[in-house]
C-alpha distance (Angstrom), angle and dihedral (degrees) to the residues before:
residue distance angle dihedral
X1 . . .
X2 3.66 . .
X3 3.61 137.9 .
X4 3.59 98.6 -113.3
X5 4.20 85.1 52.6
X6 3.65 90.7 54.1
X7 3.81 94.7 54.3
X8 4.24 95.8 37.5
X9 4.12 88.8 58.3
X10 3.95 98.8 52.1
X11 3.74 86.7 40.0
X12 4.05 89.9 47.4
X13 3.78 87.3 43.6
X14 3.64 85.1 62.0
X15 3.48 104.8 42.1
X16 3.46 107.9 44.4
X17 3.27 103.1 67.4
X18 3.56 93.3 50.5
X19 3.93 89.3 47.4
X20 3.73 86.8 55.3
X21 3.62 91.4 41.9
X22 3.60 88.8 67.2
X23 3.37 102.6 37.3
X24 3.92 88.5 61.5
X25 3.87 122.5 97.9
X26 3.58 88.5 -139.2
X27 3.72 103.8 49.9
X28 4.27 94.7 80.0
X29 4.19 83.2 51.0
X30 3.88 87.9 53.8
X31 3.65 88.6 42.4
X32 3.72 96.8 48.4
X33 3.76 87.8 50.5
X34 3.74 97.7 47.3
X35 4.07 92.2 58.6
X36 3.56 98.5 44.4
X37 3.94 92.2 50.2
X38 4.20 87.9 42.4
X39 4.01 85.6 45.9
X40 3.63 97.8 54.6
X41 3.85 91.1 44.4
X42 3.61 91.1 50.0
X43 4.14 86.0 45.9
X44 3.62 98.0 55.1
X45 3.85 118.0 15.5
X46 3.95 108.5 30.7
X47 3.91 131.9 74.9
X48 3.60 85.5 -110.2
X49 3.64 96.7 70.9
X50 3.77 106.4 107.9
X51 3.96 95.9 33.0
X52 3.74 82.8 53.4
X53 3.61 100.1 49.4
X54 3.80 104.8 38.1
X55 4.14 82.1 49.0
X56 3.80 90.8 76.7
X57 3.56 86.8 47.1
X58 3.26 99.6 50.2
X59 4.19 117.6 135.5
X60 3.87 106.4 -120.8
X61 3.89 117.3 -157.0
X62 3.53 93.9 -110.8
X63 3.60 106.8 101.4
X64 3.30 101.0 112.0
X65 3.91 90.2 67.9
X66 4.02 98.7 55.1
X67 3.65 94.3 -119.9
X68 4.05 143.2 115.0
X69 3.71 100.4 -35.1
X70 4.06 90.2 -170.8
X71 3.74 140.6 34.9
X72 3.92 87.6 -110.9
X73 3.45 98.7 52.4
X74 4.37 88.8 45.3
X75 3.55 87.8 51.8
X76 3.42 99.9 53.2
X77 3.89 94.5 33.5
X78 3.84 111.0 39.1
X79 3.49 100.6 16.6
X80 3.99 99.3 46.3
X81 3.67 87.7 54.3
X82 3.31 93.0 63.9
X83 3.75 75.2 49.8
X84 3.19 94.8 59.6
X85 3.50 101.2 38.2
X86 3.66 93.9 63.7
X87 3.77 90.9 47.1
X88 3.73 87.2 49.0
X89 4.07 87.7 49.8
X90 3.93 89.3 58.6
X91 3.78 93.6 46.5
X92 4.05 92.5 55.5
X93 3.80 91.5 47.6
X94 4.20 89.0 47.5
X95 3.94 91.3 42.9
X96 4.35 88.3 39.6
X97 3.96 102.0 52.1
X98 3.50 105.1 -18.6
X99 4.14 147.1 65.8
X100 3.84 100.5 -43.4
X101 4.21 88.8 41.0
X102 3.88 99.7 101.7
X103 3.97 112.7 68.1
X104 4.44 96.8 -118.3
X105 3.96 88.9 59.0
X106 3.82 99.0 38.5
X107 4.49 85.7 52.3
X108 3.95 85.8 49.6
X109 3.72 94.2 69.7
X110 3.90 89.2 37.3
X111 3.89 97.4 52.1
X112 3.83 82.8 38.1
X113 3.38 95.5 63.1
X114 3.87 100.4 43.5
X115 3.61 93.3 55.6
X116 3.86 80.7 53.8
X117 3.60 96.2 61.9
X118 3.54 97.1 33.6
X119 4.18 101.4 59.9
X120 3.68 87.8 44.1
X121 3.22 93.1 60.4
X122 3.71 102.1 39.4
X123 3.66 85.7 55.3
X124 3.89 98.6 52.2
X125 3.86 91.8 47.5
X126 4.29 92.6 53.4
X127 3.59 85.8 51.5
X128 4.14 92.1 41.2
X129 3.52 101.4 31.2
X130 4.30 111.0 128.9
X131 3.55 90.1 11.0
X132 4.18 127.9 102.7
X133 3.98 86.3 -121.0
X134 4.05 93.1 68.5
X135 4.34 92.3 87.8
X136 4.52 75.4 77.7
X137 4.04 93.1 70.8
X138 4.04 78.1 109.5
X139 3.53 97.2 68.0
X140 3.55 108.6 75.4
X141 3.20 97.5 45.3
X142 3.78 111.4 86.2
X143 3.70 134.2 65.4
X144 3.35 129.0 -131.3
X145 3.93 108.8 -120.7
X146 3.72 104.1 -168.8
X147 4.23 90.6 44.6
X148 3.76 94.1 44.0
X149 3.62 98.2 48.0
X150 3.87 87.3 45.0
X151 3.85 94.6 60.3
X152 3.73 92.0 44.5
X153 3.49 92.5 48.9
X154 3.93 91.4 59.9
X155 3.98 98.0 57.3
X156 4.52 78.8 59.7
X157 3.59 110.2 178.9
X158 3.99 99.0 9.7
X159 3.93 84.9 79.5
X160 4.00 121.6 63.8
X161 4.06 109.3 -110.9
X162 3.91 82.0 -126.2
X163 3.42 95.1 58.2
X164 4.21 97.8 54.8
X165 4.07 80.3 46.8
X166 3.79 84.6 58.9
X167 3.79 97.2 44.9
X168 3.84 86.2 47.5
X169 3.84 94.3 55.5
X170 3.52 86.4 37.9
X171 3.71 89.4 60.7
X172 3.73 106.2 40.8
X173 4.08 88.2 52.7
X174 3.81 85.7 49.0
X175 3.73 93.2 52.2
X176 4.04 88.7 48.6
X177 3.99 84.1 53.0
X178 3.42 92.7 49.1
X179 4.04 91.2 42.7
X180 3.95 83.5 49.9
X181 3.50 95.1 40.9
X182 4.09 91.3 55.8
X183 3.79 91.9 45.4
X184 3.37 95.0 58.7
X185 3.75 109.6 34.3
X186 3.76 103.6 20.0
X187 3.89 111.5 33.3
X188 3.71 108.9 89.0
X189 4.31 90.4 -147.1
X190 4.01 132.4 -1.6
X191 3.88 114.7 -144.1
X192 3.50 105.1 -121.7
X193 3.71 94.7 -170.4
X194 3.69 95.8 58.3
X195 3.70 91.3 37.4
X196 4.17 87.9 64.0
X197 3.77 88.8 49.5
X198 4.01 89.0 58.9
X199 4.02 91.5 46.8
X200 4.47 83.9 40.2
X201 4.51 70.9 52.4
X202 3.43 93.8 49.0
X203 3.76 97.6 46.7
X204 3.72 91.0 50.5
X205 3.73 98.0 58.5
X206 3.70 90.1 49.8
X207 3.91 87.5 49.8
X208 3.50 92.6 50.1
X209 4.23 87.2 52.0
X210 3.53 87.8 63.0
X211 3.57 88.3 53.6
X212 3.66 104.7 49.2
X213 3.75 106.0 -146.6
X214 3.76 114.9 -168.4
X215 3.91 103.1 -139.3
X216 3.83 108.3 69.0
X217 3.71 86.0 -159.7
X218 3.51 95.6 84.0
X219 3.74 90.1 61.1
X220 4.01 79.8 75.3
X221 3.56 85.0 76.1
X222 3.84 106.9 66.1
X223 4.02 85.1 34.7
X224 3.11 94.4 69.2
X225 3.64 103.1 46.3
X226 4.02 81.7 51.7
X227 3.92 92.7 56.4
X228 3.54 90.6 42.0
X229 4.10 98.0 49.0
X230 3.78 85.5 43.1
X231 3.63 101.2 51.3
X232 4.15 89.4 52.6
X233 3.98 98.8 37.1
X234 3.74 82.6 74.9
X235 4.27 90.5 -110.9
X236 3.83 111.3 122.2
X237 4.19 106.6 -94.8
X238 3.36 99.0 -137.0
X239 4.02 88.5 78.8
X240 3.84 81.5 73.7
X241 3.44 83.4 75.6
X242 3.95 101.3 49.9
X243 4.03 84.6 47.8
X244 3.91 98.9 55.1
X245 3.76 91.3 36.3
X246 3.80 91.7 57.2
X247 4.02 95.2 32.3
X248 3.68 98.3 56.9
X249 3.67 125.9 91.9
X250 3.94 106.8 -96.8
X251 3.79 92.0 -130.0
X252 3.73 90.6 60.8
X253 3.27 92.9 46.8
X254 4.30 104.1 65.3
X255 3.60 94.3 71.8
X256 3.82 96.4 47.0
X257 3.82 91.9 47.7
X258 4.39 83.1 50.6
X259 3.69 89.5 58.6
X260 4.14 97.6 46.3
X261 3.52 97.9 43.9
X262 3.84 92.2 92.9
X263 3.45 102.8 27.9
X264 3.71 88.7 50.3
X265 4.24 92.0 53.7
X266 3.49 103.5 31.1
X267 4.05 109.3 40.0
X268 3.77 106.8 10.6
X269 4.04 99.9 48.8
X270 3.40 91.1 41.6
X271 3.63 94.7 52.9
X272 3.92 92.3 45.0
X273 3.76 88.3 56.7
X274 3.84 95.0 44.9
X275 3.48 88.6 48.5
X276 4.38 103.4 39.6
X277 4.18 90.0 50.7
X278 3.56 100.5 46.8
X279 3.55 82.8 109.4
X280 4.34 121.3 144.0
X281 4.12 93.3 -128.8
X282 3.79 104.6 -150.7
X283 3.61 124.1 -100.7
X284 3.91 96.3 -119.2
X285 3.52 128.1 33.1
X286 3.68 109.2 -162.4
X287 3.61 112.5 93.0
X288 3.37 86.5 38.5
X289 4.24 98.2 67.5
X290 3.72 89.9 45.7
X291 4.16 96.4 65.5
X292 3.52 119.4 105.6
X293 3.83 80.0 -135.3
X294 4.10 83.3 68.9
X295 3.91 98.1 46.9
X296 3.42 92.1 44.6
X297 3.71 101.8 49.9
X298 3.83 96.2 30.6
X299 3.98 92.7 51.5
X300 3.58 95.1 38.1
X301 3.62 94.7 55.8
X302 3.86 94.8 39.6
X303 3.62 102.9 34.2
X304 4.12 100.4 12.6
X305 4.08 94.6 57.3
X306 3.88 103.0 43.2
X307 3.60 88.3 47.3
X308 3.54 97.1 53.4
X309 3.39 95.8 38.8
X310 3.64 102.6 55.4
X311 4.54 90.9 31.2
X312 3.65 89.7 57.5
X313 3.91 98.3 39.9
X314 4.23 88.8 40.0
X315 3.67 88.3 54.7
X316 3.45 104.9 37.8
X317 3.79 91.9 56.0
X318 3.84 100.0 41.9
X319 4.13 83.3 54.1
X320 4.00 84.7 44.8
X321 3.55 100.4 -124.8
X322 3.97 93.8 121.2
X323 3.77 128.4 24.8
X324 3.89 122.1 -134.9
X325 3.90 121.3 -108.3
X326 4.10 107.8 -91.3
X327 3.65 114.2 -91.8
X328 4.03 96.3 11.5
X329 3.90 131.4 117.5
X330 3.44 134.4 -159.0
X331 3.81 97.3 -99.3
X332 4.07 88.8 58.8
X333 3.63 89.9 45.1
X334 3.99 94.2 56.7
X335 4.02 83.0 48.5
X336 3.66 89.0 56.5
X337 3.53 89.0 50.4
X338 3.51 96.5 59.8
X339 3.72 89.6 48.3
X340 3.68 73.6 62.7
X341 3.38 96.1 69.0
X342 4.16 95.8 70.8
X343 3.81 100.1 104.8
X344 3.78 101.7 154.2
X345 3.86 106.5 132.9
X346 3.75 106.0 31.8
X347 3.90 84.3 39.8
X348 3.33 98.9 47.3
X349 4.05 92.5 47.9
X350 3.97 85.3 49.2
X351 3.80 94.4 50.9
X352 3.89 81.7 51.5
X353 3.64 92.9 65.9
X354 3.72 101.2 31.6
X355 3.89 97.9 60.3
X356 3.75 121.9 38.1
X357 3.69 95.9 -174.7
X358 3.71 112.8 93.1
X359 3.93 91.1 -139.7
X360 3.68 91.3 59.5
X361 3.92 95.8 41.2
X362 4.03 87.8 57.8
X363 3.64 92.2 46.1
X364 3.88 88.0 51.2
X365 3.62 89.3 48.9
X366 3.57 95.3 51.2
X367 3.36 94.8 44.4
X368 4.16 92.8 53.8
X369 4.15 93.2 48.7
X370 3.78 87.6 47.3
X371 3.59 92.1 48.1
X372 3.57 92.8 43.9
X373 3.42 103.7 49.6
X374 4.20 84.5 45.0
X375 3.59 88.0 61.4
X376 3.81 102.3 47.7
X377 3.26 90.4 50.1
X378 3.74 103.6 48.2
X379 4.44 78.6 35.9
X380 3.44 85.7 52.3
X381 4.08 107.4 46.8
X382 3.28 99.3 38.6
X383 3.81 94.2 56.2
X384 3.52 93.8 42.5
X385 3.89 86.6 59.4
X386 3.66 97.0 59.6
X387 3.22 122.7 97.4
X388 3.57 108.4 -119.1
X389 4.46 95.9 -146.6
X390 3.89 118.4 -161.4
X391 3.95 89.3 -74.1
X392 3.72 83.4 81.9
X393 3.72 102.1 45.7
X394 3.91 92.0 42.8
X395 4.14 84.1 51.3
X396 3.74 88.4 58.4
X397 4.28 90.2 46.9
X398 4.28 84.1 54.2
X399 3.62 91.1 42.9
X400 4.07 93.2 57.2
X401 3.39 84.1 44.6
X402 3.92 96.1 50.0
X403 3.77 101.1 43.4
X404 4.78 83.6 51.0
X405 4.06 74.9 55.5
X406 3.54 94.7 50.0
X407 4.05 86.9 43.1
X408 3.76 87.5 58.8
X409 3.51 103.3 43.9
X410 3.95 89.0 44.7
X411 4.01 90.9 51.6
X412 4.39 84.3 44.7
X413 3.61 91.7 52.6
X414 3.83 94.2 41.0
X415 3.57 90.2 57.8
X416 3.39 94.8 48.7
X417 3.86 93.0 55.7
């Protein structure tokens, strides 16, 4: 044995796990997890607790330029639409060519999603209704697409690859509820004038479709001028993202979604989750569980999303209006559901506009993480305990063979650009 062999097998020993760390669907789920647990420790029972806070709060001197004044707010701005956009890329190419493409299966995670918001909501105004707290029905009603798709992502091949593509529509047509939702009922004024510069946006990238231009790079340009008309009409930004993602051509889009793949898992999710639960939990807990702000966000996010979830997707496809994912049952679709039930950041930025008082926004907050962490939990076991059957592992065998489709007809159309 040589020196050089000697060297390559510590160095291997080293290496490949972390190689096969990141080549494994679950490892940005574990990841996300791993910063938000470290970043409420850190928040709450370290010396590091103020510093740490106050640092995603921290004014930037950038206000001159109307954009992010503070590492939260470019987190969950700039680099969630990126986010988004990536989500948004998979979406087209399942709605294009692949599980989402016939009209019954793209309505399922439509209808699913509307029941999801809904029941939530239904359930936070019985338990609000006559008080000053009912202006929070909002709240429960989005899911949290990077959290939800994290703790799915950790039970791997238990759950059908058509079922996390449903939870991810599901999510992304939450999140535009919950966008429209806030517009409408919680933003005090929308700027017209910058919303007509992100439809002049939109308009542009379809114009340049119709003319074909080889460098996808210069789609940068009229993405930009989307994110930035977006994030100053008073709409959340990270819609830009969702836009672009489903505006662009889908052969430009495979070599894009290459280069965020990593970037996306490994520093952007990590930094949303570092940044969304550096949150000060208070020091007692009691008065906090007896608000009707706490039963009606905790049981509509628990109890008010899996219901609606799984009611309106049951009904929908025993009528026939909507198809059910390949390979899926019920039972896995009510554990989907209940992965529904993490709102966290879109909840937690509704709460922020729905109650002024900082008593009530903690409450809110405490009620969301408590909630969330309920339903991946409850999400999580009861998924886990399935038994996943050879529907599953043939699903996985047509999904290999699907995305080498995909590979051919994005080379075909490549070439034909």
């Amino acid at each position: 044995m040589n020196q050089a062999t000697t060297i390559k097998k510590p160095i291997h020993f080293i290496l490949n796990p972390l190689r096969n760390f990141f080549n494994d669907s679950r490892a940005g789920g574990v990841l996300l997890i791993l910063c938000t647990i470290a970043s409420l420790i850190i928040s709450n029972i370290t010396s590091l607790q103020n510093n740490y806070v106050e640092f995603w709060h921290k004014t930037l001197p950038v206000s001159y330029l109307n954009i992010p004044q503070d590492p939260l707010t470019w987190i969950n701005d700039v680099f969630m639409a990126l986010f988004f956009f990536f989500v948004g890329l998979e979406i087209k190419r399942e709605l294009t060519v692949g599980e989402l493409s016939s009209v019954k299966k793209s309505l399922l995670p439509i209808l699913a999603a509307l029941g999801g918001m809904i029941c939530p909501a239904i359930i936070f105004w019985l338990f609000n209704v006559g008080t000053t707290f009912k202006h929070g029905w909002g709240i429960p009603m989005a899911t949290d697409i990077a959290f939800s798709l994290a703790v799915l992502s950790l039970l791997g091949k238990k759950v059908p690859v058509q079922l996390k593509i449903f939870l991810a529509a599901l999510a992304i047509i939450d999140d535009l509820g919950a966008v429209i939702t806030i517009a409408i009922f919680y933003s005090s004024s929308l700027n017209l004038m910058y919303l007509g510069g992100a439809l002049l946006s939109f308009l542009a990238v379809l114009g340049m479709n119709k003319l074909k231009p080889k460098a996808t790079i210069l789609y940068l340009i009229p993405a930009l001028f989307m994110w930035y008309s977006l994030f100053n009409s008073g709409v959340h930004a990270t819609i830009a993202g969702v836009v672009m993602a489903f505006s662009m051509p889908l052969e430009k889009l495979a070599k894009v979604e290459h280069l965020l793949h990593k970037p996306v898992n490994f520093i952007i999710m990590p930094l949303f989750a570092l940044a969304n639960t550096a949150i000060v939990l208070p020091s007692s807990f009691g008065g906090i569980y007896t608000s009707t702000i706490s039963f009606g966000v905790i049981c509509g996010l628990i109890i008010g999303k899996p219901i609606g979830i799984f009611l309106f997707s049951f009904i929908s496809s025993k009528l026939g209006i909507a198809t059910m994912p390949s390979y899926s049952t019920y039972k896995q679709l009510l554990g989907v559901g209940m992965l529904g039930g993490i709102g966290f950041t879109m909840s937690i930025f509704t709460s922020s506009l729905a109650y002024e008082q900082p008593e009530l926004l903690v409450i809110s907050k405490v009620a969301i993480i408590t909630g969330s962490i309920g339903s991946s939990v409850l999400g999580f076991l009861y998924l886990s305990r399935l038994k996943p059957g050879s529907a599953v592992k043939r699903s996985a065998v047509d999904y290999q063979s699907y995305l080498e489709k995909i590979k051919r007809i994005e080379q075909q159309s490549i070439a034909m650009a």
